[in-house]
N, CA, C and O atoms as a GROMACS GRO file, in nm:
protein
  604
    1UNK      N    1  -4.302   0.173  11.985
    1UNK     CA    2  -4.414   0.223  11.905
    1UNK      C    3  -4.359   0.267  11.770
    1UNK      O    4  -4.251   0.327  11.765
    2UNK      N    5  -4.420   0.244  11.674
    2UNK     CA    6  -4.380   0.278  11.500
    2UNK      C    7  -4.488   0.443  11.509
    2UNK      O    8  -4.605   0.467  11.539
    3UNK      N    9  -4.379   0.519  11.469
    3UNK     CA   10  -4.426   0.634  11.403
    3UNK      C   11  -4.424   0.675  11.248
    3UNK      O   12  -4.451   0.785  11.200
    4UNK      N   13  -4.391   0.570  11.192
    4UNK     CA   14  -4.322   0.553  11.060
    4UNK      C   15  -4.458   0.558  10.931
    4UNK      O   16  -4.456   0.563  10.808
    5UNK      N   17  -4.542   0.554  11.012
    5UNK     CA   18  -4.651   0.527  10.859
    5UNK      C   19  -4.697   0.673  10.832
    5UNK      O   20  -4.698   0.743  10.933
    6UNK      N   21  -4.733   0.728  10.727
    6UNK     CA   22  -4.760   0.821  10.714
    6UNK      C   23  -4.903   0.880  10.783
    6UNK      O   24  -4.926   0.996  10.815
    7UNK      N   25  -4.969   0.792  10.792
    7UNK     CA   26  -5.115   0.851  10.826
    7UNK      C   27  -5.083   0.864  10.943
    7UNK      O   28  -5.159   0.948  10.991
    8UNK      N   29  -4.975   0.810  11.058
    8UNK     CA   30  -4.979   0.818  11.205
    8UNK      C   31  -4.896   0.977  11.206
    8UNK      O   32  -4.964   1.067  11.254
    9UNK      N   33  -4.765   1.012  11.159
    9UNK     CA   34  -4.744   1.092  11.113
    9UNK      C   35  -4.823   1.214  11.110
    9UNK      O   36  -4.815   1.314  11.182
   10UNK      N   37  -4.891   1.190  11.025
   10UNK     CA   38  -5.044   1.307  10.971
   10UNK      C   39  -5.062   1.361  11.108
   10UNK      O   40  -5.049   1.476  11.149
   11UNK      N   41  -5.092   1.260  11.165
   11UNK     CA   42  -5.230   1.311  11.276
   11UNK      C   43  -5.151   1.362  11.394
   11UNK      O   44  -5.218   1.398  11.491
   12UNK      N   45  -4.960   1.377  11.404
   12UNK     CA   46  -4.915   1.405  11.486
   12UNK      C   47  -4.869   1.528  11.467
   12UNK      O   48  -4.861   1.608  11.559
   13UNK      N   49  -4.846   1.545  11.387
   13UNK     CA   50  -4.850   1.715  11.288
   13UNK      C   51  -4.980   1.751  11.269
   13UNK      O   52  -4.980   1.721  11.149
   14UNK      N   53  -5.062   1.780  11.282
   14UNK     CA   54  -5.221   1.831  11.235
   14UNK      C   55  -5.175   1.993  11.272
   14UNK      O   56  -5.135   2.095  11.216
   15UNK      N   57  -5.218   1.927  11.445
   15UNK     CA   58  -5.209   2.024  11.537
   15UNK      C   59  -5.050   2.161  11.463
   15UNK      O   60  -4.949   2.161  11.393
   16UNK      N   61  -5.145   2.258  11.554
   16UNK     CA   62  -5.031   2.361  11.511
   16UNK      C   63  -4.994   2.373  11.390
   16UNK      O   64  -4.977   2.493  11.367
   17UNK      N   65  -4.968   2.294  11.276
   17UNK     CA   66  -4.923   2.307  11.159
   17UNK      C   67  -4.987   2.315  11.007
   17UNK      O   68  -4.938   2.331  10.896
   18UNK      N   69  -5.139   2.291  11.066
   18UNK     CA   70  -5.243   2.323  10.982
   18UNK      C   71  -5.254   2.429  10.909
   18UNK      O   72  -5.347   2.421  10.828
   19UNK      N   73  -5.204   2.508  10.907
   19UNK     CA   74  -5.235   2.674  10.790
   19UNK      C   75  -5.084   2.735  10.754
   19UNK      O   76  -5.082   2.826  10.671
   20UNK      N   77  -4.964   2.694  10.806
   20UNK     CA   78  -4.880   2.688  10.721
   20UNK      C   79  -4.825   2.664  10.611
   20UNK      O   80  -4.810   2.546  10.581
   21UNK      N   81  -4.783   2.761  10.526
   21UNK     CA   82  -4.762   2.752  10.431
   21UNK      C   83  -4.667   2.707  10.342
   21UNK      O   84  -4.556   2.723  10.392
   22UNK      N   85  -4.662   2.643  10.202
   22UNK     CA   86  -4.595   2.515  10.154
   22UNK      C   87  -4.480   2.620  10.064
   22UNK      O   88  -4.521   2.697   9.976
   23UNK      N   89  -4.330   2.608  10.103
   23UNK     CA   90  -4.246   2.631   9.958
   23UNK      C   91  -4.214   2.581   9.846
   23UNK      O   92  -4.130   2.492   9.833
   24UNK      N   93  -4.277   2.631   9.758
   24UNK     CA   94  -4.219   2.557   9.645
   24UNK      C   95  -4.108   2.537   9.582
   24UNK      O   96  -4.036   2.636   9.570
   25UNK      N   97  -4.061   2.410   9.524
   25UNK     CA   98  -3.889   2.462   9.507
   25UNK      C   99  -3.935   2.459   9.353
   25UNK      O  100  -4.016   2.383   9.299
   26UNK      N  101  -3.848   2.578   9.291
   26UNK     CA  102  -3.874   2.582   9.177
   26UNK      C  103  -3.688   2.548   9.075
   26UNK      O  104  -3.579   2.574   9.126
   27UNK      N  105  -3.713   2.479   8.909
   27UNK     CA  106  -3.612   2.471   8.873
   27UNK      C  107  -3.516   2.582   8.808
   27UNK      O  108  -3.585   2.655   8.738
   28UNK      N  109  -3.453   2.599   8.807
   28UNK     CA  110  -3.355   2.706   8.684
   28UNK      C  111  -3.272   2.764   8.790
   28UNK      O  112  -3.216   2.701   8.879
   29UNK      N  113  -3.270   2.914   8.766
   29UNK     CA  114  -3.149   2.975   8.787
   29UNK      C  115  -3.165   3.014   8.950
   29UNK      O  116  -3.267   2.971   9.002
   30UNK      N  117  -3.102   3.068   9.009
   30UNK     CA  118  -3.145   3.101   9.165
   30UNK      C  119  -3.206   3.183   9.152
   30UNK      O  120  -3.216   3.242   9.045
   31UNK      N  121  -3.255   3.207   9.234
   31UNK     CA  122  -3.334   3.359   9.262
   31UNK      C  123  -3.266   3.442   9.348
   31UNK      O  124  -3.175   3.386   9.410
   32UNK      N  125  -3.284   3.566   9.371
   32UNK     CA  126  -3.223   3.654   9.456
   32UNK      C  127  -3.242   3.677   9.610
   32UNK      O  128  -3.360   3.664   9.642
   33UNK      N  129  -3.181   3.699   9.686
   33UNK     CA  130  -3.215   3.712   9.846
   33UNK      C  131  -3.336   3.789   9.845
   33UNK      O  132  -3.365   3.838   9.736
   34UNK      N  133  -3.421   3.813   9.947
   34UNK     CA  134  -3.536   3.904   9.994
   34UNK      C  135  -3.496   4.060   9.929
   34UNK      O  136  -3.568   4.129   9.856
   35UNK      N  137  -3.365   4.089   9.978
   35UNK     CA  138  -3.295   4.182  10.027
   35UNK      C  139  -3.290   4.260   9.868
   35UNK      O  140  -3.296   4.383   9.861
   36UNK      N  141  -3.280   4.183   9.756
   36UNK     CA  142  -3.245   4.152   9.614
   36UNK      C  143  -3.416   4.199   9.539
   36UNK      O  144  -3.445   4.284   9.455
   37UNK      N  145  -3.471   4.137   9.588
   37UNK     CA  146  -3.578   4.154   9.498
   37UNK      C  147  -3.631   4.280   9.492
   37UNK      O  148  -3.612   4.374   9.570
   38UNK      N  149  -3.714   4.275   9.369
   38UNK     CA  150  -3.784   4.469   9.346
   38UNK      C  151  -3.911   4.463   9.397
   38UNK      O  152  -3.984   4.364   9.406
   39UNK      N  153  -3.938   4.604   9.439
   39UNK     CA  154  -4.087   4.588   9.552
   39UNK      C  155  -4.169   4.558   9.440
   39UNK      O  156  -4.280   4.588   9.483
   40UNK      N  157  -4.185   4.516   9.322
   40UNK     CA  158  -4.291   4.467   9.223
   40UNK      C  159  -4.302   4.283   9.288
   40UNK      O  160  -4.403   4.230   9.334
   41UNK      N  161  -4.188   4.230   9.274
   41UNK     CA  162  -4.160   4.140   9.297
   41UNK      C  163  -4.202   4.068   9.461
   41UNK      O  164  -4.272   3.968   9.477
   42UNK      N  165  -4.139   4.148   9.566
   42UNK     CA  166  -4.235   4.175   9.704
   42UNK      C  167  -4.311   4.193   9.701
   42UNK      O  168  -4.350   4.146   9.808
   43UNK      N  169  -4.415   4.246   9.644
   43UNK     CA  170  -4.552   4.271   9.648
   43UNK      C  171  -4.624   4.133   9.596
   43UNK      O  172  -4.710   4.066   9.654
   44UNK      N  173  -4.575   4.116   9.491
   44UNK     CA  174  -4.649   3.952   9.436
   44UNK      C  175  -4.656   3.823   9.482
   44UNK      O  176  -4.734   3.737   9.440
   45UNK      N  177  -4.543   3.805   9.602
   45UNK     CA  178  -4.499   3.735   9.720
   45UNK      C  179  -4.635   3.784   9.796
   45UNK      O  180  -4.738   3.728   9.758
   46UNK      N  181  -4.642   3.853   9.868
   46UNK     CA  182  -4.731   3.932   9.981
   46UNK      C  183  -4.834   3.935   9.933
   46UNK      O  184  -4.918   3.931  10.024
   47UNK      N  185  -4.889   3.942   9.817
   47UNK     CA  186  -5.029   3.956   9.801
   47UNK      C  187  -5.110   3.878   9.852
   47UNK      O  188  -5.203   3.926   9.916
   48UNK      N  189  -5.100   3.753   9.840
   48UNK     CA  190  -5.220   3.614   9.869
   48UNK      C  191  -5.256   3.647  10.027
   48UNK      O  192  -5.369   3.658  10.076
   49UNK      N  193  -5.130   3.660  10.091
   49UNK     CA  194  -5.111   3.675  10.240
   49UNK      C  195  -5.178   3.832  10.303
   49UNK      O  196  -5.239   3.852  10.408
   50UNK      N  197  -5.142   3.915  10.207
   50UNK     CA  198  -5.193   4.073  10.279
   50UNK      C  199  -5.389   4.022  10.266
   50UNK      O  200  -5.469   4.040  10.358
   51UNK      N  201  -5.423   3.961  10.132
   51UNK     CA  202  -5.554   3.958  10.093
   51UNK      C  203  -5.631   3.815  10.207
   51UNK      O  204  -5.753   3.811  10.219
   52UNK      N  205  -5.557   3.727  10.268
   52UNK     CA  206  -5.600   3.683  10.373
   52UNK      C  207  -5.600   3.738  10.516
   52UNK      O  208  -5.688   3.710  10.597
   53UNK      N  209  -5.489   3.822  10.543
   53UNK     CA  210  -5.531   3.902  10.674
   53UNK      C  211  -5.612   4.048  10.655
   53UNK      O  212  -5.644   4.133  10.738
   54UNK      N  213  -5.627   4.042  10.540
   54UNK     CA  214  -5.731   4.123  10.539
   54UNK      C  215  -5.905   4.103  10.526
   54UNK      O  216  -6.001   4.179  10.508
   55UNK      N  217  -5.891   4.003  10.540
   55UNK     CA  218  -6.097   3.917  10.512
   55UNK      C  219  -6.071   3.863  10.636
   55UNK      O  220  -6.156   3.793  10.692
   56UNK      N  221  -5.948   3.892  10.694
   56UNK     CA  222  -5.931   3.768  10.841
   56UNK      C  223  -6.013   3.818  10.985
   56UNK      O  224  -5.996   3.940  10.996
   57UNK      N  225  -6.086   3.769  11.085
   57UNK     CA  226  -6.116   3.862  11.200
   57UNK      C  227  -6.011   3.828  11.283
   57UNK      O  228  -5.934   3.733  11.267
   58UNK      N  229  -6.009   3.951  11.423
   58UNK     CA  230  -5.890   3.940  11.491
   58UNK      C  231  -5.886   3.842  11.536
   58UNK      O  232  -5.825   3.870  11.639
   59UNK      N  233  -5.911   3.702  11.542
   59UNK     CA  234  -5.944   3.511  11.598
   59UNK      C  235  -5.810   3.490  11.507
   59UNK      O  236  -5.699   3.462  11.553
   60UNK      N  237  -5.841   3.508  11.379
   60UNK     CA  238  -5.779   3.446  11.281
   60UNK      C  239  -5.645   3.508  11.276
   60UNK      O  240  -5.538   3.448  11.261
   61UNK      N  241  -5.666   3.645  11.293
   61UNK     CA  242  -5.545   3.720  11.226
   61UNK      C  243  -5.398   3.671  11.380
   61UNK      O  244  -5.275   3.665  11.380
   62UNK      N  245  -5.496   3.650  11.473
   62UNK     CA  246  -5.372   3.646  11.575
   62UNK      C  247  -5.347   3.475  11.573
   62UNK      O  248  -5.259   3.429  11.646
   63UNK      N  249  -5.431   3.380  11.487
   63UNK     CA  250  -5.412   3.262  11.458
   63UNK      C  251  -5.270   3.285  11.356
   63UNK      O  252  -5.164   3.247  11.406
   64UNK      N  253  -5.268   3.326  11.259
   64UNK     CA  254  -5.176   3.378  11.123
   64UNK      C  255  -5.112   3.408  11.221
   64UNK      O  256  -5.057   3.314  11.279
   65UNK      N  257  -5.093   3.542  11.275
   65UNK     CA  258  -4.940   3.527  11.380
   65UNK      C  259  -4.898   3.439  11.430
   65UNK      O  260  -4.787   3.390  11.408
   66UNK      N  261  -4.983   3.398  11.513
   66UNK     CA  262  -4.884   3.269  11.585
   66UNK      C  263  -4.810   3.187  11.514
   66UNK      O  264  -4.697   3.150  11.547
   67UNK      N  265  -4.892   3.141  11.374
   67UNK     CA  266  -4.813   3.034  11.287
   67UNK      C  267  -4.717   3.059  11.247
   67UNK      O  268  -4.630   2.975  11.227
   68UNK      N  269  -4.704   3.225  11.215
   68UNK     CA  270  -4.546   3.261  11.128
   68UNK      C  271  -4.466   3.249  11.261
   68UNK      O  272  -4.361   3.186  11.253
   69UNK      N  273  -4.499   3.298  11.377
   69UNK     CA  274  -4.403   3.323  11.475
   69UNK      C  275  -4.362   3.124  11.489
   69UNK      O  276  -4.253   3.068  11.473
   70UNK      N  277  -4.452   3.084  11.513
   70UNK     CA  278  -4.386   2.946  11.531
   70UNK      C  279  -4.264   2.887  11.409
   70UNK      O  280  -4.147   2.848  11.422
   71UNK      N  281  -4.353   2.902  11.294
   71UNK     CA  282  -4.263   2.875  11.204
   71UNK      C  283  -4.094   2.892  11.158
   71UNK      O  284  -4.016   2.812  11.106
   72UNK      N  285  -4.074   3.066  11.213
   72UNK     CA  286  -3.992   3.116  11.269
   72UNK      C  287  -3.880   3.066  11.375
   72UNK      O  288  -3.758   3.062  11.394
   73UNK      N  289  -3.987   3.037  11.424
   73UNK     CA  290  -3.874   2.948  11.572
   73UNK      C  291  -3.830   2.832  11.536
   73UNK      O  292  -3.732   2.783  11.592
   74UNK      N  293  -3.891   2.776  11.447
   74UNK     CA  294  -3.881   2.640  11.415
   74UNK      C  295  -3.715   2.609  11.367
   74UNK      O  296  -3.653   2.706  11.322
   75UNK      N  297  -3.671   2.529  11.372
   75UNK     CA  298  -3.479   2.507  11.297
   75UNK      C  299  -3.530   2.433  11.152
   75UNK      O  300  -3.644   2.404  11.116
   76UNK      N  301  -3.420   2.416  11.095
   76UNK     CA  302  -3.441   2.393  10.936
   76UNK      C  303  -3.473   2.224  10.924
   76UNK      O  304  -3.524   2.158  10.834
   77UNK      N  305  -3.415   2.186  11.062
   77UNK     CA  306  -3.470   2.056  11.031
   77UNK      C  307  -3.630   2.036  11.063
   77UNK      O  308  -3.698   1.977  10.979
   78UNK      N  309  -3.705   2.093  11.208
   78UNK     CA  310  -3.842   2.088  11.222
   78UNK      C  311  -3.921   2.141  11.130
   78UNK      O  312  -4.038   2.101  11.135
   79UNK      N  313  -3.888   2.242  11.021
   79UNK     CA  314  -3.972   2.280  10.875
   79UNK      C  315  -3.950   2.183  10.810
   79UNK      O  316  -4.031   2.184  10.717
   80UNK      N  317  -3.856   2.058  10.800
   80UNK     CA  318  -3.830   2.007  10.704
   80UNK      C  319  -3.930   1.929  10.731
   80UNK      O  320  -4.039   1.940  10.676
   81UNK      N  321  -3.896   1.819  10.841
   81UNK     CA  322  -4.046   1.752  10.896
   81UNK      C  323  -4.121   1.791  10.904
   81UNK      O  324  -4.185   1.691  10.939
   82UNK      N  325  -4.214   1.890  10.903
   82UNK     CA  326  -4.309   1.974  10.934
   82UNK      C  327  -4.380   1.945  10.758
   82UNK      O  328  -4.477   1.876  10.730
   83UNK      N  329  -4.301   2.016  10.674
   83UNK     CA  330  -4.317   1.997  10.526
   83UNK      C  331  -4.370   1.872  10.462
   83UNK      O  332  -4.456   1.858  10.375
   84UNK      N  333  -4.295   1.782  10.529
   84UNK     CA  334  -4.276   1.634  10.497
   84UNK      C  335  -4.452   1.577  10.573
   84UNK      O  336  -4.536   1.522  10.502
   85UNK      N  337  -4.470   1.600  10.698
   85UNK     CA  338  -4.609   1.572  10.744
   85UNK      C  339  -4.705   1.663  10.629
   85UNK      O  340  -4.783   1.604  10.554
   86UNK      N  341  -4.689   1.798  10.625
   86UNK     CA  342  -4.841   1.852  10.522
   86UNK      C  343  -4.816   1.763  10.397
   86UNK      O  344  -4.919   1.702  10.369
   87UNK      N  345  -4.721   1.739  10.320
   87UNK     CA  346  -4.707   1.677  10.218
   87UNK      C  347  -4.785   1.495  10.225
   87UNK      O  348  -4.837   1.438  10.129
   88UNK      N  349  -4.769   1.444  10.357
   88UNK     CA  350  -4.808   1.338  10.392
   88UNK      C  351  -4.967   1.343  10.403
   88UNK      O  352  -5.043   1.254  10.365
   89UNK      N  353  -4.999   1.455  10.458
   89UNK     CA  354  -5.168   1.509  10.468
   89UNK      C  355  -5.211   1.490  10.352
   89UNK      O  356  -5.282   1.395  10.319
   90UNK      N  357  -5.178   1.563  10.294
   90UNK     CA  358  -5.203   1.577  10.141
   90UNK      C  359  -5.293   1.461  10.052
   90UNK      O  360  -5.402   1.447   9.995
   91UNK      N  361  -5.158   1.386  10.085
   91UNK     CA  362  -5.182   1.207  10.015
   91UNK      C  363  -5.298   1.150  10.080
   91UNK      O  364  -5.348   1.057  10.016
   92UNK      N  365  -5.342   1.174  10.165
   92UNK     CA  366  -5.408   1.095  10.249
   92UNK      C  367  -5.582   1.131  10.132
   92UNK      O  368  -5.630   1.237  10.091
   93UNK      N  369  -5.627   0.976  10.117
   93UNK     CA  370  -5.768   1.010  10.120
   93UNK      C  371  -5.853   1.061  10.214
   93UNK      O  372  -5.815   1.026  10.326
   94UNK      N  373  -5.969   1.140  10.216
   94UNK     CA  374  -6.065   1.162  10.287
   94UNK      C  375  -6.126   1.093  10.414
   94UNK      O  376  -6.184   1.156  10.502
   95UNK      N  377  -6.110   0.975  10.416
   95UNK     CA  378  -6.184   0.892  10.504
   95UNK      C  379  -6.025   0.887  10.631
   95UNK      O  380  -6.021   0.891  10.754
   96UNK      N  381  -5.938   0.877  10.550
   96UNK     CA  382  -5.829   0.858  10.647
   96UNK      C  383  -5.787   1.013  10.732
   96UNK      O  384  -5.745   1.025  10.846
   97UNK      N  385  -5.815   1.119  10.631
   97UNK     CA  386  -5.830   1.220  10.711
   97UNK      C  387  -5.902   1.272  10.803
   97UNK      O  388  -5.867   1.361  10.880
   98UNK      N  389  -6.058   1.193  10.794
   98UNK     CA  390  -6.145   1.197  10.938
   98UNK      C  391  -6.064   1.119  11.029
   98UNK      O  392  -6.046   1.162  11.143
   99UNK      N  393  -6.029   1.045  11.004
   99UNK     CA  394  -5.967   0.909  11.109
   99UNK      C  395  -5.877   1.012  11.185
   99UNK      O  396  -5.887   1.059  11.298
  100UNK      N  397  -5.801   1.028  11.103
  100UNK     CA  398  -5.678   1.107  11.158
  100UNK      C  399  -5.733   1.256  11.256
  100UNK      O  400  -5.648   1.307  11.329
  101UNK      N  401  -5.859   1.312  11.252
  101UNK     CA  402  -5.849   1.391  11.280
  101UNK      C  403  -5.964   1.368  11.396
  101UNK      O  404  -5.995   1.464  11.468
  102UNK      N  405  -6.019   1.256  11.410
  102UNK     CA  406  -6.065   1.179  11.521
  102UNK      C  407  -5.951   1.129  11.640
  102UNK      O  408  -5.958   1.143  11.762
  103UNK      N  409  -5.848   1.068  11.560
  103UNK     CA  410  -5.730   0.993  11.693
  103UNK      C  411  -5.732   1.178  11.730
  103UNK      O  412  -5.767   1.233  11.835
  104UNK      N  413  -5.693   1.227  11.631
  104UNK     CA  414  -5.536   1.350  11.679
  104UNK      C  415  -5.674   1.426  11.828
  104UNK      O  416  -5.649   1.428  11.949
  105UNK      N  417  -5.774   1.466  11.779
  105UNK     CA  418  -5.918   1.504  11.898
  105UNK      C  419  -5.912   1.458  11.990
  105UNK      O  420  -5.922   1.530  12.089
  106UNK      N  421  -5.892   1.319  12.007
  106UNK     CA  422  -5.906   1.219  12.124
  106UNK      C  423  -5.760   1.222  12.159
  106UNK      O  424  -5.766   1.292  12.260
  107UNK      N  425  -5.680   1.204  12.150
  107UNK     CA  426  -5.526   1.191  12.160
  107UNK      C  427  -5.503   1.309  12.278
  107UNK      O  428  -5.428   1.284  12.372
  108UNK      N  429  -5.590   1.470  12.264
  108UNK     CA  430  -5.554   1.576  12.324
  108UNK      C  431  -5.574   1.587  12.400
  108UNK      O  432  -5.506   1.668  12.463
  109UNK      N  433  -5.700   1.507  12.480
  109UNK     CA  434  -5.805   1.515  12.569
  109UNK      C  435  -5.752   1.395  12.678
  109UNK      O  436  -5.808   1.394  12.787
  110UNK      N  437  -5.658   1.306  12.654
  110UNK     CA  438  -5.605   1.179  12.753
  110UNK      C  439  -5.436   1.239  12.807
  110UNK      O  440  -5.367   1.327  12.755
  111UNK      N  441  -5.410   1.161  12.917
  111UNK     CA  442  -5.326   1.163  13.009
  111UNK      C  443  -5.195   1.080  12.885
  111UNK      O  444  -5.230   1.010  12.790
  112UNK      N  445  -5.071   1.107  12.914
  112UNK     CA  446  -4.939   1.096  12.831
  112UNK      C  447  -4.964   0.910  12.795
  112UNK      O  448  -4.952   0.853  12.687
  113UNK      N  449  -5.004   0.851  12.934
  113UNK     CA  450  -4.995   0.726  12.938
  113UNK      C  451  -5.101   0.638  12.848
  113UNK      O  452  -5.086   0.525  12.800
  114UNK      N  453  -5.211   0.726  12.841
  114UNK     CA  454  -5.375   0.675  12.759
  114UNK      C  455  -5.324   0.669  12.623
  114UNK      O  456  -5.331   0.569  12.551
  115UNK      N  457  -5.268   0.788  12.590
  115UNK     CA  458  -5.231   0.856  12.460
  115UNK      C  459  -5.117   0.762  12.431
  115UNK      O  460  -5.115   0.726  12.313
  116UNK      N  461  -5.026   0.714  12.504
  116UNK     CA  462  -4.965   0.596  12.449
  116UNK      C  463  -5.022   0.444  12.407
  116UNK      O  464  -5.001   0.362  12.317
  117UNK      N  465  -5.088   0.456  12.502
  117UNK     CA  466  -5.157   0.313  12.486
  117UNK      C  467  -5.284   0.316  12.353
  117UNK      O  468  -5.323   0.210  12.304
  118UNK      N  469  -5.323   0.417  12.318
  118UNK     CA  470  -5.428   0.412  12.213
  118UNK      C  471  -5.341   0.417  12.068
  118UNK      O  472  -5.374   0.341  11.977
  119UNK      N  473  -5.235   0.503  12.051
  119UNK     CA  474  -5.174   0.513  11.963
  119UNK      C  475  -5.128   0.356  11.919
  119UNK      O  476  -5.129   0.304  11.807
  120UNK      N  477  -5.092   0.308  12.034
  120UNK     CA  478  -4.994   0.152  12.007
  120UNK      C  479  -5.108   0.068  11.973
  120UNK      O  480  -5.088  -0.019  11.889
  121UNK      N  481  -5.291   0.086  12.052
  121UNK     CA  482  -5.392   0.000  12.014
  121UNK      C  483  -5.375   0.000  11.874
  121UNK      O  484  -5.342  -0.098  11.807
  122UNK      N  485  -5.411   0.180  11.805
  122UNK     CA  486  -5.394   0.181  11.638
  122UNK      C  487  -5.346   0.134  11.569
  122UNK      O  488  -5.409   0.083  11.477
  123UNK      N  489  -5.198   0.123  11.578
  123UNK     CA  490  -5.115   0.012  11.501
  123UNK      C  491  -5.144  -0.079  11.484
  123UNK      O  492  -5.100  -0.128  11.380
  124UNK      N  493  -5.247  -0.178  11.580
  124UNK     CA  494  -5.272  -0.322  11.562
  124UNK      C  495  -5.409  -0.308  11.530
  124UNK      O  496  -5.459  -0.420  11.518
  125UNK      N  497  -5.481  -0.227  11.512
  125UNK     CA  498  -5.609  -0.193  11.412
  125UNK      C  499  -5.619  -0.200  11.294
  125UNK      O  500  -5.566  -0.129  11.208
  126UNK      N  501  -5.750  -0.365  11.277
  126UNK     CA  502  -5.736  -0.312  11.136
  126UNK      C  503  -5.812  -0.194  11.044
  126UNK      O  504  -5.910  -0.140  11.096
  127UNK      N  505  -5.779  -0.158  10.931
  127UNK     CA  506  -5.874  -0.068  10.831
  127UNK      C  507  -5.992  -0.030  10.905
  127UNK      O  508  -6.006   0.075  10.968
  128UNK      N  509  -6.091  -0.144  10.891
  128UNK     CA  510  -6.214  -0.167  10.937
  128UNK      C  511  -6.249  -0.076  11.060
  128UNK      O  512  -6.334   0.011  11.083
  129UNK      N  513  -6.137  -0.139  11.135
  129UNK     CA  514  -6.160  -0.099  11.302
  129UNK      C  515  -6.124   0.005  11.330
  129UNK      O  516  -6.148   0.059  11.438
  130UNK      N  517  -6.058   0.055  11.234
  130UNK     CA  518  -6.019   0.244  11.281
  130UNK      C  519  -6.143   0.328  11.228
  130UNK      O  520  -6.199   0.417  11.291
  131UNK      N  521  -6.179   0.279  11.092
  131UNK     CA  522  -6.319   0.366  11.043
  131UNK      C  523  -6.399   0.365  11.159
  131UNK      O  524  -6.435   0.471  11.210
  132UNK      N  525  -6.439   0.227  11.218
  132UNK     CA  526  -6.520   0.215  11.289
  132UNK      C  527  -6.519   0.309  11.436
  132UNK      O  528  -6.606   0.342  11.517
  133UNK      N  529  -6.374   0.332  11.423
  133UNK     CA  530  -6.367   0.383  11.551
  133UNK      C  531  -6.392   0.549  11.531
  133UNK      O  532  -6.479   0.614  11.588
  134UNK      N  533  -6.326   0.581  11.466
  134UNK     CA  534  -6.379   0.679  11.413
  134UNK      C  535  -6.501   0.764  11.415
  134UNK      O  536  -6.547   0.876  11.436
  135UNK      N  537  -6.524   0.650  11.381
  135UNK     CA  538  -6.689   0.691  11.330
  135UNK      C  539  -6.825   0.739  11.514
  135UNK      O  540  -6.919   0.815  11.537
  136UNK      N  541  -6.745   0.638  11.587
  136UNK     CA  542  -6.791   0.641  11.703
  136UNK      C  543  -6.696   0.732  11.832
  136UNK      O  544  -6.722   0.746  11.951
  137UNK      N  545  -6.574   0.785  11.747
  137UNK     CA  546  -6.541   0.907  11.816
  137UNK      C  547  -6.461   1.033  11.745
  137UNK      O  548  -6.345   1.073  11.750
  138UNK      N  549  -6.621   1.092  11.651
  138UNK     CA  550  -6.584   1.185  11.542
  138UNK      C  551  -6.498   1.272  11.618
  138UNK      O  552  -6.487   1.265  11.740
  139UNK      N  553  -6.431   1.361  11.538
  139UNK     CA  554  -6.369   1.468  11.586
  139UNK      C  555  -6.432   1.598  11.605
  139UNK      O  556  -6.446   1.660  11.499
  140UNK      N  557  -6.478   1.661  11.717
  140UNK     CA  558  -6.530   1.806  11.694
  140UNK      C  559  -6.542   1.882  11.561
  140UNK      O  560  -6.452   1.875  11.476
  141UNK      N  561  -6.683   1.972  11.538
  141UNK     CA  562  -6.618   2.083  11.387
  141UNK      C  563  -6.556   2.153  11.447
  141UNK      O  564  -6.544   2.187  11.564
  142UNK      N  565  -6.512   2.177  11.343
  142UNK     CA  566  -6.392   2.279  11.380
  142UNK      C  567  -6.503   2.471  11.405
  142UNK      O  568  -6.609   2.509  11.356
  143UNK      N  569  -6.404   2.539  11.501
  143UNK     CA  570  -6.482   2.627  11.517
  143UNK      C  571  -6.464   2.755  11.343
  143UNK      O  572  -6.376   2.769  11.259
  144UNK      N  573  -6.622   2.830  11.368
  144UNK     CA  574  -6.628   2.938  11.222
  144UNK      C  575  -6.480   2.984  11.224
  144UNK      O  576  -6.438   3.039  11.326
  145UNK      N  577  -6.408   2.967  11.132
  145UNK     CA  578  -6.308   3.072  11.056
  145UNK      C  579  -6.151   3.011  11.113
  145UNK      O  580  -6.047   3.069  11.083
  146UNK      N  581  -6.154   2.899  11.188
  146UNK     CA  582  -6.063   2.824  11.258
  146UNK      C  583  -5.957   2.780  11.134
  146UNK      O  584  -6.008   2.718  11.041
  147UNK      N  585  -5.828   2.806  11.129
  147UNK     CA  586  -5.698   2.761  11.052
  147UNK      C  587  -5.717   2.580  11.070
  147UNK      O  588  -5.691   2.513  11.170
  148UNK      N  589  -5.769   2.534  10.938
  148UNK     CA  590  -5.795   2.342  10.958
  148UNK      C  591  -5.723   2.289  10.817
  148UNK      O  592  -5.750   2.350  10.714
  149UNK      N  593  -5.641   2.186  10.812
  149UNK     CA  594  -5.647   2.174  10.689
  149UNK      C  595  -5.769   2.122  10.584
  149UNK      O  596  -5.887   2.107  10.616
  150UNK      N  597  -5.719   2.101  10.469
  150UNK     CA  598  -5.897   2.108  10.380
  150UNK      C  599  -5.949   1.945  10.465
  150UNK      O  600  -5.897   1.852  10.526
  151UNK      N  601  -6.058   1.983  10.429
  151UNK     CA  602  -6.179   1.836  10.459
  151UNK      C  603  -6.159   1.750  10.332
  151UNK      O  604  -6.223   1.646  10.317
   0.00000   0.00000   0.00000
């Protein structure tokens, strides 16, 4: 089976990795350890994040935990891939992101062996036939206030 295209990719990362957040690498001089910086500086880091668990209800806020805790656990190579899939999301037009978020729905709900065999059908799908499929096995909405990436 090819895992190699980006949109297959996408839809294998969705899950779990949806509301994690992206580092930016920036150019010039280094910056300083955590340990280094001035609480002006910590604070401007933390803001975006304190001002989302704070509009967050407890659904969400123990959603936000889990993600840092996962993220956490994660080794430097699974952030790297991890990075590399949202970045792949990203690219994706709209229509391919329903697609994707139709297989990844259906994908969760079948036995190891189904889930192989549909993935490998996809590959030999054309364009056409994935919209189509799609279309005839949307993906659930997502539930109020649920961590999704954008639509």
């Amino acid at each position: 089976m090819r895992l190699s295209s980006p949109f297959l990719r996408a839809v294998l990362l969705l899950g779990g990795l949806s509301a994690i957040g992206l580092a930016a690498a920036q150019p010039g001089p280094a910056l300083p350890e955590w340990d280094r910086l001035t609480p002006a500086q910590r604070d401007q880091l933390v803001a975006p994040i304190r001002e989302r668990w704070n509009d967050a209800d407890a659904d969400k806020r123990r959603r936000m935990l889990g993600h840092a805790q996962r993220w956490q656990a994660m080794t430097p190579a699974e952030r790297e891939h991890a990075r590399h899939g949202m970045h792949s999301w990203k690219r994706l037009p709209p229509e391919q992101r329903e697609e994707a978020r139709a297989l990844y729905a259906k994908l969760r709900t079948l036995p190891e062996a189904e889930r192989a065999a549909l993935r490998e059908r996809w590959q030999q799908m054309t364009p056409e036939q994935r919209r189509r499929w799609a279309q005839a096995n949307p993906a659930p909405e997502p539930r109020e206030g649920a961590a999704t990436p954008p639509r």
